[in-house]
C-alpha positions, 0 to 999 in steps of 0.5 A: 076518466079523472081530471087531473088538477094542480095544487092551485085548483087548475085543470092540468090533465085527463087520467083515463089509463086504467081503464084504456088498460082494462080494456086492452086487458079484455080484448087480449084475453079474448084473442087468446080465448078465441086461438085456444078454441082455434087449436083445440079445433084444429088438434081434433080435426078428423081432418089433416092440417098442415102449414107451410110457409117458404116450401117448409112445414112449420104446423102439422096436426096430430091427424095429419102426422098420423096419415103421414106415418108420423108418431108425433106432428114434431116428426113433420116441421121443417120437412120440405112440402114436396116431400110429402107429395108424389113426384108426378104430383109436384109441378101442380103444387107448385101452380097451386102455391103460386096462386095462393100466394098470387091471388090470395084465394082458396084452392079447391078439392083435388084428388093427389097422391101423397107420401108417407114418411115411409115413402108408402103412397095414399090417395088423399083429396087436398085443399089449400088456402092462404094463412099468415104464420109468424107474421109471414104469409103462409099456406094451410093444406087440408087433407083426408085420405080417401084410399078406402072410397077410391078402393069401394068405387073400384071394387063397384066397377068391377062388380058392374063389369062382371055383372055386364058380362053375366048379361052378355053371356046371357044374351049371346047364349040365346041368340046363338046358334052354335056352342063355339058362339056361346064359348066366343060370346064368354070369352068376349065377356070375360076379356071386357071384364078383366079389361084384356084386349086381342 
């Protein structure tokens, strides 16, 4: 701080901007230091991530435009959120946003179906929490496609299926009597199997 003096040797004033500049200075070049670490996370996220704001998209990542079938995250801005969900899906997003932006909370992990620019499905597990874009409140969507994990589960289903008939046929062919029991016996197993009821 400098004092300020008139002519006659008198106390007329504080001078203290520079450094109130200086300071201002360091904290703005902090808050962009710190954003630019939030956009390089957010561009190199393995995760989706999306922000809407009025039911339209105004922020998509690069993965998260890849998911989508999308060349580049500018093929997804301004699109609808719905668009991009299956319709069977719809009335729980929206519940899910009008409890993001009622009660300002996260919305946990939940199983949808989401839609390709393509129209082509992906099963995918989605999270969403409020956020403020443009001085608006918002809502960031995170997302991964979990195709794969659900195809790996169903094809383990199905080896456990096949493997309880195995073991059925077994049983049953050495606890019964005739051939027909034996033949029934598969017959009954493989229908468990495929999931076929008479």
């Amino acid at each position: 701080n400098t004092l300020l003096r008139h002519s006659d040797g008198s106390t007329v004033g504080i001078a203290s901007l520079p450094i109130a500049i200086t300071e201002r200075k360091k904290e703005t070049q902090a808050l962009q230091e710190s954003e630019e670490r939030y956009r390089k996370l957010v561009d190199l996220s393995p995760l989706g991530i999306i922000i809407h704001t009025g039911g339209l998209i105004v922020f998509c990542n690069p993965t998260g435009a890849k998911m989508l079938g999308a060349n580049s995250p500018q093929e997804i801005l301004g699109m609808p959120i719905v668009n991009l969900i299956a319709p069977e899906y719809r009335n729980i997003l929206e519940e899910r946003i009008s409890s993001i932006y009622e009660h300002h909370t996260t919305v946990g992990a939940m199983e949808e179906l989401l839609v390709r620019l393509d129209g082509a499905m992906f099963d995918a597990e989605v999270s969403a929490l409020p956020t403020v874009h443009n001085h608006k409140p918002a809502v960031q969507v995170v997302f991964t496609d979990i195709s794969d994990r659900k195809r790996s589960q169903g094809q383990i289903v199905q080896q456990l299926l096949r493997l309880q008939a195995l073991y059925d046929l077994h049983y049953h062919a050495g606890h019964s009597q005739t051939i027909e029991q034996i033949y029934n016996a598969g017959l009954r197993a493989l229908e468990r199997t495929l999931g076929i009821t008479r």
